[in-house]
C-alpha positions in Angstrom: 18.3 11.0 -18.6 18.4 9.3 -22.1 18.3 13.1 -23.8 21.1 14.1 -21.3 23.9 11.3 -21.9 23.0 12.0 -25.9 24.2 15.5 -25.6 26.7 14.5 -23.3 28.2 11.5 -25.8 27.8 13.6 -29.0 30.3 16.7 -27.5 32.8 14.0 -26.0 32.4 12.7 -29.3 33.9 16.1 -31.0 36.8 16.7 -28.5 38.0 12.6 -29.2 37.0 12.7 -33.0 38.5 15.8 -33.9 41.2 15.7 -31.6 42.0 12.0 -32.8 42.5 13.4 -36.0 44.6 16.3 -35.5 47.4 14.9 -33.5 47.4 12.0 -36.3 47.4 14.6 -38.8 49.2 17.4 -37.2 50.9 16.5 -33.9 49.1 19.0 -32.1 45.4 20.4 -31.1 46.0 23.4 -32.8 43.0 23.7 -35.3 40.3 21.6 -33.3 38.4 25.0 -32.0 35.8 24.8 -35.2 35.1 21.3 -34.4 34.3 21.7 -30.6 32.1 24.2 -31.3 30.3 22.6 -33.7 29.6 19.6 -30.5 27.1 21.3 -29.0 25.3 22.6 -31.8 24.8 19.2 -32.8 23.7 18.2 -29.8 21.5 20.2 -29.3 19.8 19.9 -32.4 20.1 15.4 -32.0 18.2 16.5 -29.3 15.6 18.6 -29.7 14.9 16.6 -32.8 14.6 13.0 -30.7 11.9 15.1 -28.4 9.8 16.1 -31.2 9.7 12.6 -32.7 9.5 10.5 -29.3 13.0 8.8 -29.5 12.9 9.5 -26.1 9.7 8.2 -24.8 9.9 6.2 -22.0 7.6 3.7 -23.7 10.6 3.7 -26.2 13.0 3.1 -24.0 11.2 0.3 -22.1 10.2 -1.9 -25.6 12.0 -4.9 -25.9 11.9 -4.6 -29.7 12.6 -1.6 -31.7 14.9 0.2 -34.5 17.3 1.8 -32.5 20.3 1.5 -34.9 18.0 2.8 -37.6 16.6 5.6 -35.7 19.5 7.0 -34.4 21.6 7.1 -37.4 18.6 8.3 -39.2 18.5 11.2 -36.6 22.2 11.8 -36.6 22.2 12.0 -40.8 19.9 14.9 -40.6 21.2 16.5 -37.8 24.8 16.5 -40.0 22.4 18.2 -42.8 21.5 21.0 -40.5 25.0 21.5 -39.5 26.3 21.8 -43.1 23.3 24.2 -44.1 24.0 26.4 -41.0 27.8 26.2 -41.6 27.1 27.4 -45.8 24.7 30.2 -44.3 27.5 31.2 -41.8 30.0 30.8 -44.6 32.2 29.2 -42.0 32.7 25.8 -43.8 35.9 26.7 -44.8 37.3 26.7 -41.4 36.4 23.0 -40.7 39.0 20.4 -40.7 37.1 17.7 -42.9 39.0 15.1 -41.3 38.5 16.2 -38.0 34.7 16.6 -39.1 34.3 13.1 -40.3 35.7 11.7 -37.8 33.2 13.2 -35.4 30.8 12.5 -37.9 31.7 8.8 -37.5 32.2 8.6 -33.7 29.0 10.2 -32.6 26.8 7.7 -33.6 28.4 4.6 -32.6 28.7 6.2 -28.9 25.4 7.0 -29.1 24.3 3.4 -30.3 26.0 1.7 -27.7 25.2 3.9 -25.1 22.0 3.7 -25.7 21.3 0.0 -25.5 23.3 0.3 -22.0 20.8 2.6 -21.1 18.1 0.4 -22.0 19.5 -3.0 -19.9 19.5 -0.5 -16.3 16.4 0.9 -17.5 15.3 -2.6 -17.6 16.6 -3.3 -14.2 15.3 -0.1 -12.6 11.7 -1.1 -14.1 11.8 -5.3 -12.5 13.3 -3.0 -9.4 10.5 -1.4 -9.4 12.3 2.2 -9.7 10.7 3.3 -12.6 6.7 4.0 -12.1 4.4 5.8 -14.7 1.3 7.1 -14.5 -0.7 6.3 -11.0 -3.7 4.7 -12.8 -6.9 2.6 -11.9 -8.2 -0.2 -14.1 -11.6 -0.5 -14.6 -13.7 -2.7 -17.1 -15.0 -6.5 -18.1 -13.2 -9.5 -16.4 -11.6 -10.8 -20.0 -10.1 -7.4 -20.9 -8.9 -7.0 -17.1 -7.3 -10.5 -17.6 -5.5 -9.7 -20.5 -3.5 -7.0 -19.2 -0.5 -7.6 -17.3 1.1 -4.5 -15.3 4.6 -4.8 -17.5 2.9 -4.2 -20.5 0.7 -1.2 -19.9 4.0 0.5 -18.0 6.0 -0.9 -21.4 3.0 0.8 -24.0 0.8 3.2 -22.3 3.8 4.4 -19.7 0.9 3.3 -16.8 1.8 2.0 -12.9 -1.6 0.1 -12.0 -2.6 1.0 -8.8 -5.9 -0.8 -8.9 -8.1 -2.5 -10.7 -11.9 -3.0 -10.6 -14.3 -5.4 -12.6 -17.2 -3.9 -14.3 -20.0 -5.8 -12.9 -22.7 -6.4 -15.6 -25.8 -8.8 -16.3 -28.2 -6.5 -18.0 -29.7 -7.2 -21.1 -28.7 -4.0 -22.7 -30.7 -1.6 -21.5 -30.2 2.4 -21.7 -29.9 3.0 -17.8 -27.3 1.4 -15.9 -28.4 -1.2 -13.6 -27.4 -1.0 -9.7 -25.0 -3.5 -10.0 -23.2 -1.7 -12.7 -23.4 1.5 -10.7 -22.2 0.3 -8.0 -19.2 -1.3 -9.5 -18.7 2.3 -11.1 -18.7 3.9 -8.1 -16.4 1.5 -6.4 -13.9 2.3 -9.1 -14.2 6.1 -8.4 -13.7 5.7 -5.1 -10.5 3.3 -5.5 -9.1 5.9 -7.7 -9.2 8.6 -4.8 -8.1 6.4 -1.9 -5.6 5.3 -3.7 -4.8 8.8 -5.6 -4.7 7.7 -8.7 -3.5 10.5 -12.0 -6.3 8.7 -14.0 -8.7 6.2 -14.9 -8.2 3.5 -17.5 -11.0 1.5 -19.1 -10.7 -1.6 -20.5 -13.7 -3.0 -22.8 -14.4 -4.3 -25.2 -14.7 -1.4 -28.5 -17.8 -3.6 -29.7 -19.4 -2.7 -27.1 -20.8 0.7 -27.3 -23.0 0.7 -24.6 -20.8 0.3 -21.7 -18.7 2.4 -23.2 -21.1 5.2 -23.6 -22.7 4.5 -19.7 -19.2 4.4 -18.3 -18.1 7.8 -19.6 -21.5 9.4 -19.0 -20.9 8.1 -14.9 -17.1 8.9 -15.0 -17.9 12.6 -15.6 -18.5 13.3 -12.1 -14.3 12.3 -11.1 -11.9 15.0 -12.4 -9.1 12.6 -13.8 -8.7 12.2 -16.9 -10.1 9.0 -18.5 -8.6 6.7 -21.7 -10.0 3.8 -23.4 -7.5 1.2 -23.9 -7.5 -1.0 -27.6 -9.4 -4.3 -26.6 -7.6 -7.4 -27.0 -8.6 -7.9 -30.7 -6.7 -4.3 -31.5 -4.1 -5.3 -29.5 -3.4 -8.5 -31.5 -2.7 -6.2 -34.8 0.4 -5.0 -32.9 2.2 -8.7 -33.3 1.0 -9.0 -36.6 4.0 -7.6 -39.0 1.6 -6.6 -42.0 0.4 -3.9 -39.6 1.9 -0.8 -37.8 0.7 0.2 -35.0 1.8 3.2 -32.4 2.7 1.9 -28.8 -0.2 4.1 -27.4 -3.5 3.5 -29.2 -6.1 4.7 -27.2 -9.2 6.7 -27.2 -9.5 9.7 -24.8 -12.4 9.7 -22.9 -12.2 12.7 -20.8 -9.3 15.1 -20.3 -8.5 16.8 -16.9 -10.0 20.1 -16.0 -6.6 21.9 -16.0 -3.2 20.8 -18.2 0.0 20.3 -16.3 1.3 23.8 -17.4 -1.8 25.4 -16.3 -1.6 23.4 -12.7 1.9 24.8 -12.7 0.9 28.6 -13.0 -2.2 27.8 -10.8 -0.2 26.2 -8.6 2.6 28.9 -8.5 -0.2 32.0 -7.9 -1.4 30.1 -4.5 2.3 29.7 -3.3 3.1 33.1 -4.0 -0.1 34.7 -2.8 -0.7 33.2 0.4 2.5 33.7 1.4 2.6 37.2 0.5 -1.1 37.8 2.7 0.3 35.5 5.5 3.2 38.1 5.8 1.3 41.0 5.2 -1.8 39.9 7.5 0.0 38.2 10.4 -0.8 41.4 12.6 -4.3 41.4 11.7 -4.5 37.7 12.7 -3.1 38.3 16.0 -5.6 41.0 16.9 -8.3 38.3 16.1 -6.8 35.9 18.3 -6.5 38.0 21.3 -10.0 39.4 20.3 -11.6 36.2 20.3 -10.0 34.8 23.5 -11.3 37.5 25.0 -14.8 37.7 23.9 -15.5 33.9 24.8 -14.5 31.0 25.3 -12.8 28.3 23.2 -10.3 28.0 21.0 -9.5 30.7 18.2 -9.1 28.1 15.3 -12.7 26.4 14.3 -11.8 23.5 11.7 -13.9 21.4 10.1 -14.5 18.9 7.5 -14.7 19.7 3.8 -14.6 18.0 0.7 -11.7 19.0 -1.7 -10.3 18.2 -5.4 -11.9 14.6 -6.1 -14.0 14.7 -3.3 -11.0 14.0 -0.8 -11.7 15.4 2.8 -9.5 18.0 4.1 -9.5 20.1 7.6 -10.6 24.0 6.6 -9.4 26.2 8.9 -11.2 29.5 10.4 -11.1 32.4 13.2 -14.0 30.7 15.8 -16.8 33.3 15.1 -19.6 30.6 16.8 -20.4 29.6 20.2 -20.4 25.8 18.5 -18.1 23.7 16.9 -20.5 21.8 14.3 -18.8 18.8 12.3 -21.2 16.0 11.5 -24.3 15.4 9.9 -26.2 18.0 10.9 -24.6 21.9 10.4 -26.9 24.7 10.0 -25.8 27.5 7.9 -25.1 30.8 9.8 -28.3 33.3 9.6 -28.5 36.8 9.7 -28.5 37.7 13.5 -27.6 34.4 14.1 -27.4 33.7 18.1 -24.6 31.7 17.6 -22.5 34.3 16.0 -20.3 35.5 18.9 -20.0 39.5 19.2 -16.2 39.3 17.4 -17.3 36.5 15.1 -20.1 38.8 13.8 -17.4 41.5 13.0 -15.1 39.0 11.7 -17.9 37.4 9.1 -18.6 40.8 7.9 -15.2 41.4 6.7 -14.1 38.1 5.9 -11.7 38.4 8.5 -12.7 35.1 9.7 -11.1 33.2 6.4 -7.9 34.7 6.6 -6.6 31.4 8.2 -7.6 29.7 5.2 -4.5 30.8 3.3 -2.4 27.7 5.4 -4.7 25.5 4.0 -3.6 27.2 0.3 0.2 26.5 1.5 -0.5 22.8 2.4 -1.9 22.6 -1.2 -5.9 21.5 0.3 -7.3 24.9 -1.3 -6.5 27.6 -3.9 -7.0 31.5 -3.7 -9.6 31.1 -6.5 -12.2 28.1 -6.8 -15.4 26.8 -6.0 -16.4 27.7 -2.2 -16.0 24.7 -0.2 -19.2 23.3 1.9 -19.4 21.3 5.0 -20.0 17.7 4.5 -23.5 17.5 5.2 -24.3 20.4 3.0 -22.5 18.6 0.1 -24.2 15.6 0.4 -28.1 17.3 0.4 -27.3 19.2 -2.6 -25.6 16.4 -4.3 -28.9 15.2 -4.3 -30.7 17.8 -5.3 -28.7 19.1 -8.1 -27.0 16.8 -10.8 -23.9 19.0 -11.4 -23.5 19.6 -8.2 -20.6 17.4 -7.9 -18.6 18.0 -11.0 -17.4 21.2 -8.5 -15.3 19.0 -7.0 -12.8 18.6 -10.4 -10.8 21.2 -9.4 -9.5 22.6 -5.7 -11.5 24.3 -3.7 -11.2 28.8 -3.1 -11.4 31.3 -0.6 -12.8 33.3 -3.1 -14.6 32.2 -6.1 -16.4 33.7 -9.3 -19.7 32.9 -7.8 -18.9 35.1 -4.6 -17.8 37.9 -7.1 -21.5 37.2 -8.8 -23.4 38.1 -5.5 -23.3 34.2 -4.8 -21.8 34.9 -1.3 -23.2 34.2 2.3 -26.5 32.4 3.2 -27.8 30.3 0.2 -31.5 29.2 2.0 -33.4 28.6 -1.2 -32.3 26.0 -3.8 -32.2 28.5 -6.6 -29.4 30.6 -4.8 -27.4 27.2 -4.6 -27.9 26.5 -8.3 -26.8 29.8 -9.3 -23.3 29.5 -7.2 -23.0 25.7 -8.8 -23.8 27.6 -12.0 -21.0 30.1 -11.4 -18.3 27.5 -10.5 -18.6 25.2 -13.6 -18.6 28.4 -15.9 -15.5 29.2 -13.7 -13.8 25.3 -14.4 -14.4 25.4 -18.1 -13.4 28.8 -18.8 -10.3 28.9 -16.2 -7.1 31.2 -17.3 -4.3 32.8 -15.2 -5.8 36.0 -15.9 -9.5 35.4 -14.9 -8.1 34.2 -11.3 -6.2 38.1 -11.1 -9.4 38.9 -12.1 -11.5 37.5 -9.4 -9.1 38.3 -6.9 -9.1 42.0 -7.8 -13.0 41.9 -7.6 -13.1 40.3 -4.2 -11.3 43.0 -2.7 -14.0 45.4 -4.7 -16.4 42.8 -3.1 -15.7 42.9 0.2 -16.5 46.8 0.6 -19.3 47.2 -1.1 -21.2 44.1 -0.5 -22.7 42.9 3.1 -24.7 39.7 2.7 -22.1 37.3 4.8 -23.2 36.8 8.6 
C-alpha cells in the first residue's frame, strides 16, 4: 500500500510540478511531455530502491520513532541522480524544461513526506483496530522473558500476531537430558502451535542460557515451522540506549521451514493444476469403479479414514472401498497379500492404484500433494513413532499419493521394521533435497511404476 501511494504521489507530482511551471512560464502545457515521462521512471526507481533498503517494511511503518524525513529525501536525492545519469546516456537532457524539472524535483518529496506520516496515523489505527496482523506465531520460553513482551511490540519489531504463549517449565539442575516437566511443557507448545495454526514458533530465553536453548531446538525439530530466538531482555535494552544501533529485528534463526514461500507457491501451483487435469481426465474411470464396486458388495464406494497431515494435523483420506471393513481406530491391520478382506474389485483396484484415484480431491482441498511422504493411518503412525526417531520429522511437509519412496520399491505391505525405515529413509532424503523438477520426476516414474511393479494388495 505504502510502495503504491509513493508511485502514485511521485507521477501526480510531475503533471502538477511541471505543469505549474509551464503555464507560469509559458501560458500553456505545451512542453511538459519530457517531464511526465520522466514521473514514472522515477517512480519506479523511488520504488524499487525503498524495497531493497526496507523503507517499506511494515515494522517501518508501524515504529513510533524513526527518520522518515531523512530517509526519504535521502532516497529521492539518488533517485534524481539516476534520472540525470540515464537522461546524459540518453542524451535527452536537452529536452527537459529545468524549471519544469525542479519544480518536480521539489514537489515530490514533500508529497511524499506528508503522505507518508498520514499513512502511518491509519496504519496506526488499523493496527489498535486490530486490522493489521503479522505473522501467526506461538511464544514459548521462561516466565520473565514471556513477561517482558507485550503483543504491540513484537507486531511493531518482529512484524509477529501472538497467537499463544506457553511457559517453559523448568527446575532441573542443569542436566544434559530434558526433564519430563520440561518435555512436557515442550510438547504443549507444539501442540498449541498446530491447534492454533500458527506460521512459527518464537522462543524467548534467556541468550545466557545455552542449555535450554540447545534442548529446545533439539525437541523443536520434530514441528515443521520455522523457529527464531528472540534478543532477551538485556539485548533488548541496547535498543533505547542512543550510543547503540540496533536493527528492529535482531534475532537468531533457529530452524527454517522445509520449503520457502516461492517454492510452496510452485508446489502449490503443480497440485492445483495436476489434480484437476487427472480429475477431468479420470472421471470415466472413476465412475466404472463406482458402479463396479456397488455391484460387487456392499457398502459404500468411498472408504475414508483418518490420517495425519503437514504438522501432524488430522485430515479425512479418501479411497475406492476395496475391503469388506471400514477400519478407523486403534487397531488397523495393513492389507496382506491374498488378504480376505480385499473384495474381488478392491483386489483389482489395489493392483492398479485405481483405488487412490479419489485422493486427488483431497490434493484440491489442499490436505495432500501429488508428491510427498505416503500418509499412514493413525495407529500405524503412532507404533512407528515409537520405534523410529525420525519417523516424525515426515510430517514437515504435506503428505503424496505418490512419493520417492514408492518410486524406490518402498510401496505396498511394509511387515518388517527395516522396510519402514527404508520408506522413512526415502522421504526425508525427499524433504531436504525437494525441487520442482524432482516432483516431475517422481511423477514420471510412478507411471513407469505402476506397470512394471506388483507388490501393492
Amino acid at each position: 500500500m505504502l510502495a503504491a501511494v509513493d508511485a502514485a504521489v511521485i507521477m501526480l507530482a510531475s503533471v502538477f510540478g511541471g505543469g505549474l511551471y509551464q503555464i507560469l512560464a509559458y501560458g500553456d502545457l505545451n512542453h511538459l511531455e519530457p517531464v511526465l515521462s520522466a514521473g514514472p521512471v522515477a517512480a519506479l526507481l523511488y520504488v524499487l530502491l525503498g524495497h531493497s533498503t526496507g523503507l517499506y517494511d511494515l515494522r517501518e511503518a508501524l515504529a513510533k520513532t524513526t527518520r522518515d524525513v531523512g530517509r526519504i529525501f535521502a532516497h529521492w536525492s539518488l533517485v534524481g541522480l539516476l534520472l540525470a545519469l540515464l537522461a546524459f546516456l540518453m542524451k535527452s537532457g536537452a529536452s527537459f524544461s529545468r524549471g519544469s524539472v525542479v519544480c518536480f524535483g521539489a514537489l515530490a518529496p514533500v508529497l511524499l513526506v506528508i503522505c507518508r506520516r498520514l499513512a502511518k496515523r491509519r496504519v496506526s489505527v488499523m493496527v489498535a483496530e486490530g486490522q493489521v496482523q503479522g505473522r501467526r506465531a506461538i511464544l514459548f520460553g521462561s516466565r520473565e522473558e514471556l513477561a517482558s513482551l507485550e503483543p504491540e511490540v513484537l507486531l511493531e519489531r518482529y512484524g509477529l500476531s501472538e497467537v499463544g504463549r506457553v511457559t517453559f517449565s523448568s527446575r532441573s539442575n542443569g542436566g544434559l537430558a530434558m526433564t519430563a516437566e520440561e518435555s512436557s511443557s515442550l510438547e504443549r507448545a507444539i501442540a498449541v502451535a498446530r491447534e492454533r495454526v500458527a506460521e512459527e514458533i518464537v522462543l524467548a530465553f534467556p541468550w545466557s542460557d545455552t542449555r535450554k536453548i540447545e534442548l529446545v531446538r533439539d525437541g523443536l525439530r520434530i514441528s515443521p515451522l520455522p523457529t527464531q530466538l528472540l534478543p532477551d531482555r538485556r539485548i533488548r535494552s541496547l535498543a533505547g540506549n542512543p550510543a547503540y544501533r540496533l536493527r528492529n529485528s535482531l534475532s537468531v534463526e533457529i530452524q527454517r521451514g522445509p520449503l520457502t514461500g516461492p517454492e510452496q507457491f510452485f508446489k502449490r501451483a503443480l497440485d492445483i493444476v495436476g489434480a484437476s487435469i487427472g480429475l477431468i481426465l479420470l472421471a470415466p474411470l472413476m465412475l466404472l469403479s463406482a458402479i463396479a464396486i456397488k455391484l460387487d458388495s456392499p457398502g459404500p464406494v468411498l472408504f475414508r479414514q483418518r490420517r495425519n497431515g503437514f504438522n501432524a494435523m488430522q485430515f479425512s483420506i479418501f479411497k475406492f472401498r476395496t475391503m469388506t471393513v471400514m477400519e478407523d481406530g486403534a487397531n488397523v491391520m495393513q492389507a496382506q497379500r491374498f488378504d480376505p478382506r480385499v473384495t474381488k474389485v478392491g483386489r483389482s483396484l489395489r493392483r492398479t492404484s485405481i483405488d487412490e484415484i479419489p485422493q486427488l480431491i483431497n490434493v484440491l482441498r489442499g490436505e495432500m500433494s501429488l508428491v510427498g511422504p505416503r500418509p499412514h493411518a493413525l495407529a500405524h503412525d503412532s507404533h512407528f513413532g515409537q520405534l523410529l526417531s525420525d519417523y516424525a520429522f515426515r510430517h514437515h511437509v504435506k503428505p503424496g499419493i505418490t512419493g520417492w519412496a514408492q518410486v524406490n520399491g518402498y510401496r505396498g505391505e511394509t511387515a518388517r521394521l527395516e522396510q519402514m525405515k527404508g520408506r522413512v529413509d526415502c522421504d526425508l532424503w525427499y524433504i531436504n533435497n525437494w525441487s520442482l523438477s524432482l516432483d516431475l520426476k517422481i511423477l514420471l516414474l510412478t507411471c513407469l511404476e505402476l506397470v512394471r511393479r506388483n507388490n501393492a494388495y
